[in-house]
ZAMARGU-4260 file (C-alpha; in steps of 0.2 Angstrom, whole numbers, plus 5000, padded with zeros to 4 digits):
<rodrens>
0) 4846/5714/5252 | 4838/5704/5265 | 4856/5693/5267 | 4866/5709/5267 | 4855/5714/5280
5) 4858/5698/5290 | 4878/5701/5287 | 4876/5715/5294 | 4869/5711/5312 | 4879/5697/5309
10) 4894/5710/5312 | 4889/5720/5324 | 4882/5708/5336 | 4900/5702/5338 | 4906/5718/5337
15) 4896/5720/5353 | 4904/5705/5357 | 4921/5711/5355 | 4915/5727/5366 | 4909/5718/5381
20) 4920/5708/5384 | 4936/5722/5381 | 4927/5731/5392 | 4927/5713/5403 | 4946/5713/5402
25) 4948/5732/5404 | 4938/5736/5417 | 4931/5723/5426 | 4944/5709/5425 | 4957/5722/5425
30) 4968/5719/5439 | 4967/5700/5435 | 4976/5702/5416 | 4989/5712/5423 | 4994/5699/5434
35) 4995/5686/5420 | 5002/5699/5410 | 5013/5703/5424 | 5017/5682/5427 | 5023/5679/5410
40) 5035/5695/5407 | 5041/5695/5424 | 5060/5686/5427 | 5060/5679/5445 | 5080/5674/5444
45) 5089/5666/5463 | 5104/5676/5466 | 5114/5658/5472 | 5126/5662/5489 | 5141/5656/5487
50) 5145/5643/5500 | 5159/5645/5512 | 5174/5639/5510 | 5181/5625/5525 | 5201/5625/5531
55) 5209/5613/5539 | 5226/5619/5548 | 5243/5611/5541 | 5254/5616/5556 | 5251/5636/5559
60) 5242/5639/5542 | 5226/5634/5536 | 5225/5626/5520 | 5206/5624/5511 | 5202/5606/5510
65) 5183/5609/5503 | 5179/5623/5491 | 5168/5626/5476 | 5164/5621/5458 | 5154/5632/5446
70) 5140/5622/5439 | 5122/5624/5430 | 5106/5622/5432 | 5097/5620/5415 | 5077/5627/5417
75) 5064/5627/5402 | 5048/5634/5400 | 5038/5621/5392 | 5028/5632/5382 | 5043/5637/5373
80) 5054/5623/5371 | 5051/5610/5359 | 5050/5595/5367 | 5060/5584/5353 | 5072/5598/5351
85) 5076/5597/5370 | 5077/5579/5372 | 5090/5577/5357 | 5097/5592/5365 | 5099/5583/5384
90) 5103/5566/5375 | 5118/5575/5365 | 5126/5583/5381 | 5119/5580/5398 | 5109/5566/5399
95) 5119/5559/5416 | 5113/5576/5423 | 5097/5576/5420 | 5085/5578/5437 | 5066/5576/5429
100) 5059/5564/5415 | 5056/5576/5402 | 5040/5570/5395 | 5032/5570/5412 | 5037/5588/5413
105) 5027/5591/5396 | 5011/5583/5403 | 5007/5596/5417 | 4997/5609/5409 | 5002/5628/5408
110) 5019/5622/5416 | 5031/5639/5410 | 5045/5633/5423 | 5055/5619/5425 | 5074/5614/5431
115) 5078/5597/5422 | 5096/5594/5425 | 5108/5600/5438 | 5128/5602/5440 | 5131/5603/5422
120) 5151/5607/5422 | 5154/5625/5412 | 5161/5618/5396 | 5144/5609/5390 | 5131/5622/5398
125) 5143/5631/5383 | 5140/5620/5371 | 5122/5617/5375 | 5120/5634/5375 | 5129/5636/5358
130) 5115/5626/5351 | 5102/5641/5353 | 5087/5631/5356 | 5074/5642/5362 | 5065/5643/5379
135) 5084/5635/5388 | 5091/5645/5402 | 5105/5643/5415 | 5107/5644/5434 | 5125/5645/5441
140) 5126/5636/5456 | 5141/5630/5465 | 5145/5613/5468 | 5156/5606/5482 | 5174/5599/5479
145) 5182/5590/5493 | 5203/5589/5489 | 5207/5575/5502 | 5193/5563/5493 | 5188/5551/5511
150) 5199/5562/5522 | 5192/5567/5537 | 5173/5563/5528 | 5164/5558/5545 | 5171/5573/5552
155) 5166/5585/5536 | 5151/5578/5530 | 5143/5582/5512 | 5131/5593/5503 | 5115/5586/5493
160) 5109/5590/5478 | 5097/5602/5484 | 5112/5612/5492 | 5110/5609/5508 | 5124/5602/5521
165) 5123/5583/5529 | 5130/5578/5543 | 5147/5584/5548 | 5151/5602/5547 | 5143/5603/5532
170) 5126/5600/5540 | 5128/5607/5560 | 5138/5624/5553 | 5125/5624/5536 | 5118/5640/5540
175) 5133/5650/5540 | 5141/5639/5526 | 5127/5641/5515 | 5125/5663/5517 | 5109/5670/5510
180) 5102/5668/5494 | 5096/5685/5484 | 5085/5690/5470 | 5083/5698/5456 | 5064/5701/5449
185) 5064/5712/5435 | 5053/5712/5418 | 5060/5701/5405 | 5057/5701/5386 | 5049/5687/5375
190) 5068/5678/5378 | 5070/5678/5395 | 5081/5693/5393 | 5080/5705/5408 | 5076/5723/5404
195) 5080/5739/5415 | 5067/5746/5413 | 5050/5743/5427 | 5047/5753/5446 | 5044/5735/5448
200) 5062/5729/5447 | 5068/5720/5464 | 5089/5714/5467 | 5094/5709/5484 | 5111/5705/5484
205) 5116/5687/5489 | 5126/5684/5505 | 5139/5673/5503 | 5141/5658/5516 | 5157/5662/5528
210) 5174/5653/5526 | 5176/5643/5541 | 5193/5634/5549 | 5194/5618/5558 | 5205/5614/5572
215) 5210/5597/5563 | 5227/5597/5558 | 5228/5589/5538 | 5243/5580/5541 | 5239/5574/5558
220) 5221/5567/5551 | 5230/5561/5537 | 5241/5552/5548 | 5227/5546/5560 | 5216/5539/5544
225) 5231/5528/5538 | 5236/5520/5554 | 5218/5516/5558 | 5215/5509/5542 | 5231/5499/5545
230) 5228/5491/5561 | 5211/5484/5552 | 5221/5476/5539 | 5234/5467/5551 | 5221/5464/5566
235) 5218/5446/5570 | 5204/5451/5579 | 5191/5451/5569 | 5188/5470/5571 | 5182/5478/5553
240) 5178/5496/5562 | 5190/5509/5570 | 5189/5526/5578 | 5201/5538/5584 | 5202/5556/5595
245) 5215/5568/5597 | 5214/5581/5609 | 5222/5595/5617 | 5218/5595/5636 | 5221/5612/5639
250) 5210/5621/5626 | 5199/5608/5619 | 5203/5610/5602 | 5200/5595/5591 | 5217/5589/5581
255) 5210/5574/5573 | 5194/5565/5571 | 5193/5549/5564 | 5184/5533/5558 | 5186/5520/5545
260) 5180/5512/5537 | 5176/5531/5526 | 5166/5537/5510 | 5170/5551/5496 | 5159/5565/5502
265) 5157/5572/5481 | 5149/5552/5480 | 5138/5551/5494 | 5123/5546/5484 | 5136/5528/5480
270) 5137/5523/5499 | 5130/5506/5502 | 5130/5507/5518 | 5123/5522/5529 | 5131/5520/5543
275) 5148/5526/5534 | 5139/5542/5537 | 5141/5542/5555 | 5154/5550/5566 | 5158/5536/5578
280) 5167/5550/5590 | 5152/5561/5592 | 5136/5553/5587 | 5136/5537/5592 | 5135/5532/5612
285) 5144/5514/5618 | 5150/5506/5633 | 5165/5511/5637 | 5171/5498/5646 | 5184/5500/5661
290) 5191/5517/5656 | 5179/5522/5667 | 5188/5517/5682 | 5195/5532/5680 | 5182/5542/5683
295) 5176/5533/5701 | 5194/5531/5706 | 5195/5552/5704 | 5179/5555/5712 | 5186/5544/5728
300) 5201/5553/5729 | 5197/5571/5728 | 5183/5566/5741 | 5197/5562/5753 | 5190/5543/5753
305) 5204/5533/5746 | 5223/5535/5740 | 5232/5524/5727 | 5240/5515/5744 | 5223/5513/5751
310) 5220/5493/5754 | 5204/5481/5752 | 5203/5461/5751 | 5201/5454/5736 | 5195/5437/5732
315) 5191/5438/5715 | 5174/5442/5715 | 5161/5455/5725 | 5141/5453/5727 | 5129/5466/5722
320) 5111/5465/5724 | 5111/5445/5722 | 5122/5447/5708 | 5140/5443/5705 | 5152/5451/5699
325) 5171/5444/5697 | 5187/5451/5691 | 5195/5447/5672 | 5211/5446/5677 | 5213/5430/5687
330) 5233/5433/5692 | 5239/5426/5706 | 5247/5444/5712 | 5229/5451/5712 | 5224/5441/5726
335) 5222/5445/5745 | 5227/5462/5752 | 5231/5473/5739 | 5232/5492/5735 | 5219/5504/5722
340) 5236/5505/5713 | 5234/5486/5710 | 5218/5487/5706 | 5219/5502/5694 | 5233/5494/5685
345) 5225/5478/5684 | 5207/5483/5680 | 5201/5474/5694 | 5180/5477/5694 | 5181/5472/5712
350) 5193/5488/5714 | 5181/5502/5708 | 5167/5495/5718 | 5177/5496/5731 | 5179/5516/5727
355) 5159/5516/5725 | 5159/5510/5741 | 5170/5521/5752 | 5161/5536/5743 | 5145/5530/5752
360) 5155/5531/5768 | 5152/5510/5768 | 5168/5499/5767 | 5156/5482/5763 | 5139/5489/5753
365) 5136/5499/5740 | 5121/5513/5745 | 5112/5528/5739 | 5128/5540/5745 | 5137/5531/5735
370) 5127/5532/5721 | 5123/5552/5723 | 5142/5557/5724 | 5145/5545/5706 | 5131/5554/5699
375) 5138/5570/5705 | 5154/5566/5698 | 5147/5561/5683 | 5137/5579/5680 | 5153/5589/5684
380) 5161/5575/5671 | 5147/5581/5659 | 5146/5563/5655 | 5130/5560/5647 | 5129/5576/5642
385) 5131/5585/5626 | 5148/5593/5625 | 5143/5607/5612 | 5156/5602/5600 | 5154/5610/5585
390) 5145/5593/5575 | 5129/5582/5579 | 5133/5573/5593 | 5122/5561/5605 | 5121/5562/5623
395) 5120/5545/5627 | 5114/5538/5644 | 5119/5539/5663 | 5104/5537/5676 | 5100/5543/5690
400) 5105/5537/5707 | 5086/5533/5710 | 5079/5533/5693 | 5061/5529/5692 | 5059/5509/5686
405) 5077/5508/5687 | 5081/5488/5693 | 5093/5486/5703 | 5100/5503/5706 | 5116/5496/5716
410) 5121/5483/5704 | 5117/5496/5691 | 5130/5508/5698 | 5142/5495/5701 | 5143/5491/5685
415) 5145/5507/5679 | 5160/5509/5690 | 5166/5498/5677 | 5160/5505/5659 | 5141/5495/5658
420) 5126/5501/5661 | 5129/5518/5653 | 5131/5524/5636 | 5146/5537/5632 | 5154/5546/5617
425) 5170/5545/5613 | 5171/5564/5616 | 5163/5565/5631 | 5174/5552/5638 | 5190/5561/5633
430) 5183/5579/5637 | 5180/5570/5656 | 5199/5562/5656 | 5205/5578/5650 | 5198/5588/5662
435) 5207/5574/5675 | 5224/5577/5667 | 5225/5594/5664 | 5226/5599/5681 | 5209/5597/5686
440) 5197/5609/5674 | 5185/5606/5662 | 5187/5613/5647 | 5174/5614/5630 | 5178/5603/5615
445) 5178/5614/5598 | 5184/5609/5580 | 5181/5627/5576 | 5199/5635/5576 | 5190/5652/5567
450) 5186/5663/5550 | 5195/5667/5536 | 5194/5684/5531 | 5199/5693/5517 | 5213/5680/5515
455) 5219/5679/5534 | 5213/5668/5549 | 5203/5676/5561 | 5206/5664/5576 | 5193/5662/5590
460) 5202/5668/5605 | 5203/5654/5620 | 5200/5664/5635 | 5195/5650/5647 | 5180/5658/5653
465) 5168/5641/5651 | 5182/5632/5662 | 5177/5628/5680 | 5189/5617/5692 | 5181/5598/5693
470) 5194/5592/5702 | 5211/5600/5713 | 5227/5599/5709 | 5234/5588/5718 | 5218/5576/5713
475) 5225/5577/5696 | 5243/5574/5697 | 5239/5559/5708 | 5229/5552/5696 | 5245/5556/5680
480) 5255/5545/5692 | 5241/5531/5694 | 5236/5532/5674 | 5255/5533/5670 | 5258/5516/5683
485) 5244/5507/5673 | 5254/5511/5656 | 5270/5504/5662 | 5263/5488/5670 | 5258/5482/5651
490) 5267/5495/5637 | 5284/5494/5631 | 5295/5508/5643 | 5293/5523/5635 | 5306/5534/5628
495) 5316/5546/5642 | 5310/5561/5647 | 5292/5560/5641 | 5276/5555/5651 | 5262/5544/5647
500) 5249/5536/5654 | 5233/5526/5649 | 5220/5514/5653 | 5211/5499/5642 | 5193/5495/5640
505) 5186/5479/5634 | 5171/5479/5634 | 5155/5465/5631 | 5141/5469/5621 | 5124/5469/5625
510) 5115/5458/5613 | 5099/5466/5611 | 5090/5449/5601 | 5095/5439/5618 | 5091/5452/5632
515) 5111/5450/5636 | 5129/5454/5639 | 5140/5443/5626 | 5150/5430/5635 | 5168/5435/5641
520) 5177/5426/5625 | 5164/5434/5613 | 5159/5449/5604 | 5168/5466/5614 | 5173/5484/5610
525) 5190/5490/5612 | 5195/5506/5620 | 5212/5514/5623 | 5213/5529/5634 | 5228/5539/5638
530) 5237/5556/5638 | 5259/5560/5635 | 5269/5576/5636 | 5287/5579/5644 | 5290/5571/5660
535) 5286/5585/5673 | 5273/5596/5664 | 5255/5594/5660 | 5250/5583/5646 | 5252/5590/5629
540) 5238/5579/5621 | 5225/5566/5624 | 5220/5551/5613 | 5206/5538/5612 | 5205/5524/5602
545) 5191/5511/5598 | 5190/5496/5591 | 5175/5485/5586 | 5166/5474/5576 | 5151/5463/5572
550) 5153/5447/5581 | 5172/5452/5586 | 5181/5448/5599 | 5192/5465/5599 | 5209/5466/5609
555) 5213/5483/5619 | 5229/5478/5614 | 5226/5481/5596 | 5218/5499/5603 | 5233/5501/5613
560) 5245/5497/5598 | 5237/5511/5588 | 5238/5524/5603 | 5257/5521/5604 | 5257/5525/5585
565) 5250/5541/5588 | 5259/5547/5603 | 5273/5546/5593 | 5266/5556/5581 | 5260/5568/5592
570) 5277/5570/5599 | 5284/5576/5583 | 5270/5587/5580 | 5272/5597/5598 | 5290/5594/5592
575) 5290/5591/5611 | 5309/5588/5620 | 5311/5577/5631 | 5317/5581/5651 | 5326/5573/5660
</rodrens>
């Protein structure tokens, strides 16, 4: 009797037990249950966006050039999933796409959610899924596919792993490539499976990413790549990098962008060397050299200062500020009384100081005028400026006429007459010379030619409203006839009928380890700069090109070679005719 009796306590003591702490769970933890409850029979599922599609134009239709891939995203919950089961699993069929080291996602404790592997193809998240192992679920996701491979990469840029765009389009447009992710919440049986039943049930509908079509012409950028990557091959120069920019003057749009050497956007991650990333026409500022005599040769004639007859004395050489500064060209013509024609034509240094000076209202000294009406030049220029192009770009450097701690300011200005002493894009640079050719306006750079939608291009509509007048007329075709002087002097006579023009740049290269300008014979930077059409009308497109390298001394000649190429190019593509 007396252990029956103890039984008996026995059991109801930890009946009580049972009761107090139901009524723990129940009542007084009741709101905490339900939400583990809640945790582990709730489905939180992303609805993926689909990305937008991107088009280049192939003439006057757009062709897609990047588009998706479905793929998977295999997630486990570790409570579930046999660990052994799932490595022979991973091991069998997607081992190259795993993302996480299995067993460290076995060691974190009460772990019920984990993606392991990423961009599995469809036809083995099939088979994997065949293989029934417990606890295994799938993510669609999209992966981008990029049909040129390298063309155009720089311009394009990539997406990572995470989804998310890089550089390029892909990164500065990400937003409305990438849309809006939805999601579905809903209660889920002991497999994952999502029931309908629960007024807890959430599904917001994904936004797909907008399909978005570039002003770059395939063929044209085609074209552009492999005579870039051409030029390298046959230069003597020593130049291993090359950029190039084709624009329309008249509307800004973007035909080709450029730069080799390039990369396969779908294998970023196997790029050596980050700098492939970079888009050398927007991102990265240089000296440009003595193109930039066309910008003070401009300012001075629409200022009424100087004309291309307008004489000075040369001797070679010109003193600024105690310093220096001579001449390349050491021609016997160039010497004595000559005119801006000569000096434009010959890229005399001593010639565009000259302008610099007559804007100061002083034939002999450079002075603070001077410097105020470049600078004002240079703003309405928007050189040093972001342009707004559609990609990253850099603004670069152009200081002020009386820049705090700036040494030197007269000397500095001189030499920017002359490409040094300021740092330029590529597309700034040709935004400024387009505005000069065009008849005197500036217009905004875009690569954006519009949307598709529902299969047809919606185009933005050009409507000049962001132009303003930087320059007359008159200013402009002057300066045609002075750029298209300068071509003749040193290119092979152009074919009848059409108009070109164009100036070099080589430029030295500040050596930043020895606090100096590489000497005259070493390292340099190429720059060709130049617009053509029909003889008669106003330029039908603009083209820059660059060359460079470590240690090399590049040739504008080289630069100048690759420009002819594309003019030609650019003639058939405008199927422009010829006037006599």
């Amino acid at each position: 009797m007396p252990r029956i009796k103890f039984l008996r306590n026995v059991i109801l003591a930890a009946l009580g037990l049972i009761v107090v702490r139901l009524f723990f769970i129940q009542v007084v933890e009741h709101d905490i249950w339900v939400e583990k409850a809640s945790a582990q029979q709730t489905l939180l599922e992303t609805i993926v966006a689909k990305r937008g599609d991107i088009y280049m134009m192939d003439g006057e239709e757009p062709v897609k050039v990047v588009m998706n891939q479905k793929v998977y995203s295999i997630i486990i919950d570790p409570q579930v999933t046999k660990k052994d089961e799932l490595k022979e699993l991973m091991s069998k069929y997607a081992e190259d796409y795993l993302t996480a080291d299995i067993d460290e996602v076995y060691e974190v404790e009460g772990l019920r959610y984990s993606v392991i592997a990423r961009n599995i193809p469809r036809e083995l998240a099939a088979k994997i899924s065949e293989e029934g192992v417990g606890g295994v679920w799938f993510q669609e996701n999209n992966r981008r596919v990029y049909s040129e491979g390298e063309m155009a990469a720089q311009a394009l840029g990539f997406v990572n792993s995470d989804g998310v765009g890089q550089y390029g389009i892909e990164g500065s447009l990400n937003e409305k490539l990438a849309g809006k992710n939805g999601l579905l919440k809903t209660i889920s049986d002991v497999n994952n499976i999502a029931l309908s039943i629960g007024s807890d049930n959430v599904k917001i509908p994904a936004v797909d990413g907008e399909d978005v079509v570039l002003t770059l012409d395939r063929g044209l950028q085609k074209t552009t790549e492999e005579i870039l990557a051409d030029a390298l091959d046959e230069t003597v120069d020593g130049s291993t990098n090359a950029a190039a920019l084709i624009m329309d003057p008249n509307t800004g749009e973007v035909l080709s962008m450029a730069s080799v050497p390039t990369y396969d956007p779908a294998e970023y991650d196997e790029v050596q060397d980050w700098t492939a990333y970079l888009n050398y026409v927007t991102e990265v500022p240089y000296e440009p050299a003595s193109v930039c005599k066309t910008f003070v040769f401009t300012a001075a004639i629409n200022e009424g200062v100087m004309t291309p007859e307008s004489t000075y004395y040369n001797t070679g050489e010109t003193v600024v500020e105690t310093a220096t500064i001579n001449n390349a060209s050491k021609s016997p013509v160039v010497y004595g009384t000559i005119n801006m024609q000569t000096a434009l034509s010959w890229s005399l240094n001593t010639g565009s100081i000259q302008a610099l000076k007559w804007l100061g209202g002083d034939s002999d000294n450079v002075n603070e005028a001077g410097r105020e009406k470049l600078y004002e030049y240079y703003q309405r220029f928007r050189l040093g400026k972001l342009t707004g192009i559609e990609v990253n770009e850099a603004e670069g450097i152009v200081h002020a006429p009386n820049e705090e701690g700036l040494y030197a300011p007269n000397l500095t200005y001189a030499e920017m007459t002359f490409g040094q002493g300021t740092s330029l894009t590529m597309i700034q640079v040709a935004s400024a010379f387009s505005g000069i050719v065009n008849g005197g306006y500036m217009v905004s750079p875009t690569m954006l030619k519009g949307v598709m939608k529902d299969g047809k291009l919606v185009a933005n509509q050009y409507d000049g409203k962001d132009d303003y007048q930087v320059i007359t007329s008159d200013t402009s075709e002057t300066m045609r006839e002075m750029l298209h002087e300068t071509r003749s002097l040193y290119a092979k006579k152009d074919p009848d009928g059409y108009y070109l023009g164009g100036k070099t740049g080589t430029g030295q290269v500040y050596l930043e380890d020895l606090g100096r300008y590489s000497d005259p014979d070493g390292e340099t930077t190429a720059t060709y700069l130049g617009f053509g059409g029909a003889a008669g009308e106003l330029p039908k497109y603009v083209i820059m090109v660059k060359m460079w390298g470590s240690g090399a001394h590049s040739d504008a000649n080289y630069a100048k070679t690759i420009f002819d190429k594309l003019s030609d190019v650019m003639i058939d593509y405008f199927k422009i005719k010829p006037r006599e």
